[in-house]
C-alpha positions in Angstrom: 85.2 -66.7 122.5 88.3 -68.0 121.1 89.0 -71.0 118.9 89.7 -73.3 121.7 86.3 -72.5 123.8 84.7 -72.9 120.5 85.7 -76.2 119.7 85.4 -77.6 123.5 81.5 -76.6 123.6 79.7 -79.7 123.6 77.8 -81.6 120.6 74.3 -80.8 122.6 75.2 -77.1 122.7 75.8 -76.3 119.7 72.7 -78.7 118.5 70.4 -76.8 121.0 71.6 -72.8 119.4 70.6 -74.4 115.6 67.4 -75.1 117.3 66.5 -72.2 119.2 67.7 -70.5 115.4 65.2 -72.6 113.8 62.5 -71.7 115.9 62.8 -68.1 115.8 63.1 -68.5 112.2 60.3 -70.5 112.0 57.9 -67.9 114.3 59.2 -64.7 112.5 58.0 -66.5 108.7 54.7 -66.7 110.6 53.9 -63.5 111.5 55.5 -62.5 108.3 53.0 -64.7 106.5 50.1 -63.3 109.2 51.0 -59.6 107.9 50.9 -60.3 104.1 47.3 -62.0 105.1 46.6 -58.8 106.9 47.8 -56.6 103.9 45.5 -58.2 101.5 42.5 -58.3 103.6 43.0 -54.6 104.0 43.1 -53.9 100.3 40.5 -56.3 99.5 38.2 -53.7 101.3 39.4 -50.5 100.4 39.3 -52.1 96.1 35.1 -52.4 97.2 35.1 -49.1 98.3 33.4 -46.1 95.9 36.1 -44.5 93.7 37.3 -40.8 95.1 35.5 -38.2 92.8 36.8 -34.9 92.4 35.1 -31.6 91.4 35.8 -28.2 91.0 34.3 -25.3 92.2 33.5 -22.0 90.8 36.8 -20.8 91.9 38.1 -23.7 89.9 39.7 -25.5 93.3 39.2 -29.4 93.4 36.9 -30.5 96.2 36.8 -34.1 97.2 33.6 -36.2 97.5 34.9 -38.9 99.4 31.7 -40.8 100.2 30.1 -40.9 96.2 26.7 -43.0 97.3 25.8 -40.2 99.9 25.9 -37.6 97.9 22.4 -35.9 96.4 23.0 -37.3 92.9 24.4 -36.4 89.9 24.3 -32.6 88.7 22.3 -30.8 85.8 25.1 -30.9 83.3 26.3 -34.5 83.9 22.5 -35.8 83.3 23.1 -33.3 80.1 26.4 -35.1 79.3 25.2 -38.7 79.9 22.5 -38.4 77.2 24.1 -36.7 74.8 26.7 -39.2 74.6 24.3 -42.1 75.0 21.9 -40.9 71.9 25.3 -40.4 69.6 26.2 -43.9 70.8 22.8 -45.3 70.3 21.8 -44.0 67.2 25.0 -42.4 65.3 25.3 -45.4 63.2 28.3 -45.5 61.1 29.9 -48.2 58.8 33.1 -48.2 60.7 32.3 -47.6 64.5 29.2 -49.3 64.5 29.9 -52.0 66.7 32.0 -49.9 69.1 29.3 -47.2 69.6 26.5 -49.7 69.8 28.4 -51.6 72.2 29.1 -48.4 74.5 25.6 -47.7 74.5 24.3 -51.1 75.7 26.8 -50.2 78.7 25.3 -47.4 79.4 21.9 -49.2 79.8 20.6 -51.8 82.8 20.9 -55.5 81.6 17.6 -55.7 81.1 17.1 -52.6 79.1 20.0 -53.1 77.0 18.5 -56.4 76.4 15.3 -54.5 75.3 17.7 -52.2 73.1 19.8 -55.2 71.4 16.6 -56.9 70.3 15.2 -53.4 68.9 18.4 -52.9 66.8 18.3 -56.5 65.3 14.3 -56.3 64.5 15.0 -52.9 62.4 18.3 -54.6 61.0 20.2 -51.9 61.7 23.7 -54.0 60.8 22.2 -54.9 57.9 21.2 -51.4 57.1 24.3 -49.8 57.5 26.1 -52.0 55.3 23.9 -51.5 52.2 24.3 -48.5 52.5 27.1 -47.3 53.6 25.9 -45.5 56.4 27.3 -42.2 57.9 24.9 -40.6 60.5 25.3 -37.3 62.2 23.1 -36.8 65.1 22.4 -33.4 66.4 21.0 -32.5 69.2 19.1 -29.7 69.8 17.4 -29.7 73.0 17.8 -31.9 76.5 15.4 -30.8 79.2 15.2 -33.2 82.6 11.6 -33.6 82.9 12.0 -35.2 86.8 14.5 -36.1 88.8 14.3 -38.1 92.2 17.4 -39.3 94.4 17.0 -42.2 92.5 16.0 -41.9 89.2 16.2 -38.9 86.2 13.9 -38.8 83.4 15.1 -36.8 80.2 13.9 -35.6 77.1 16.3 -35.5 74.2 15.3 -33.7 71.0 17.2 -33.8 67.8 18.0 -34.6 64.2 19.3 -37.5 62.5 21.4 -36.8 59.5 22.0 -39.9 57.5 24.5 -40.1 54.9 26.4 -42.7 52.3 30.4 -43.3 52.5 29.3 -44.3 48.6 26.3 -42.3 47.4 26.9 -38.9 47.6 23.0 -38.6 46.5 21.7 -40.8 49.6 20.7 -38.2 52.6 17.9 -39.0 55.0 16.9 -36.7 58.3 14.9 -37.9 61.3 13.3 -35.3 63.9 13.2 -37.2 66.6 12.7 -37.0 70.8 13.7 -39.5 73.1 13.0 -39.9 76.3 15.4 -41.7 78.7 14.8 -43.0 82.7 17.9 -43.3 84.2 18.6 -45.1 87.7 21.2 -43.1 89.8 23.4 -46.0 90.8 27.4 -45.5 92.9 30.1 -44.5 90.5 32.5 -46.5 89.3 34.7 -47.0 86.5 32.4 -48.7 84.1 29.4 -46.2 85.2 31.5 -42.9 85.8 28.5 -40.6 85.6 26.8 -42.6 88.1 23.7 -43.2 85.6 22.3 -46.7 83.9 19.5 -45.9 81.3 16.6 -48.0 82.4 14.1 -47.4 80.1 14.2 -45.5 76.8 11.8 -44.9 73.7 11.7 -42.4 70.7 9.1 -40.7 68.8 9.4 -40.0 65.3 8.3 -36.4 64.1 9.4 -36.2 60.5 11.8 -38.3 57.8 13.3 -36.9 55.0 12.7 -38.5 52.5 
């Protein structure tokens, strides 16, 4: 169109293409606005979703487990991993990790039975303990056996030593034979319960203290 067509188009013309502008502007931030509302629905659903796992074979080859809560449970050596580092956790007290450890441990518990644990560690003073003394405690484990093991739960028997020592005094060294038994619900994986395990219940019996 040249310069004279454009300037003899009428007032209402030229009002009636800002509209039909405005309109189609209007509609397209819409369903722009409808997508993004789409978008995080959909990722809204997939965050709720179990987490991938991946294994490896015998052959070393990863092998997806895309759905975590069908699968039959956890395997012999992750039961066997779980409790090891739960009764270091638990019961390696040590002057400088103390908190850390004990509070990794009551993670690895159900609320209530980390309830149950919190109130068992402030009735021996176990804080209070450790900072007399110094405390330094190796805890080696010499035996886990999986006395049962249902699609829902796992019961294990942990058997070991409990080395205490002093940052201070080199003379102070006390041992504990001790086994603990843990019940474990099987619950879905995710990142704060990776093996897929909660202790539920836990006790310990003492079979010698040196001195």
């Amino acid at each position: 169109m040249t310069m004279s067509g454009r300037a003899s188009r009428k007032y209402f013309e030229v009002f009636g293409d800002a509209l039909a502008e405005t309109i189609f502007l209007r509609n397209l931030t819409i369903a722009l606005a409808g997508a993004c509302l789409t978008l995080a629905i959909a990722l809204a659903r997939v965050a709720q979703r179990p987490p991938l796992v991946i294994r490896v074979d015998q052959l070393h080859a990863p092998a997806a487990i895309a759905d975590v809560e069908q699968q039959a449970g956890v395997t012999g050596p992750e039961v066997s991993n779980f409790a090891t580092h739960f009764t270091r956790d638990a019961l390696g007290w040590d002057l400088y990790s103390l908190d850390d450890d004990i509070n990794r441990a009551l993670a690895m518990m159900t609320p209530d039975a980390a309830v149950r644990m919190k109130q068992r560690l402030d009735g021996l003073r176990v804080a209070q303990l450790v900072k007399d003394h110094s405390l330094r405690t190796k805890v080696v484990i010499a035996e886990i056996s999986v006395e049962k093991d249902t699609p829902h739960v796992v019961r294990v028997k942990v058997r070991g030593t409990r080395i205490a020592q002093s940052y201070d005094d080199k003379q102070y060294r006390k041992e504990t034979i001790f086994e603990d038994t843990l019940v474990a619900q099987k619950v879905p994986r995710t990142q704060a319960a990776p093996w897929g395990l909660l202790v539920a219940d836990w006790s310990e019996n003492i079979y010698k203290e040196t001195p």
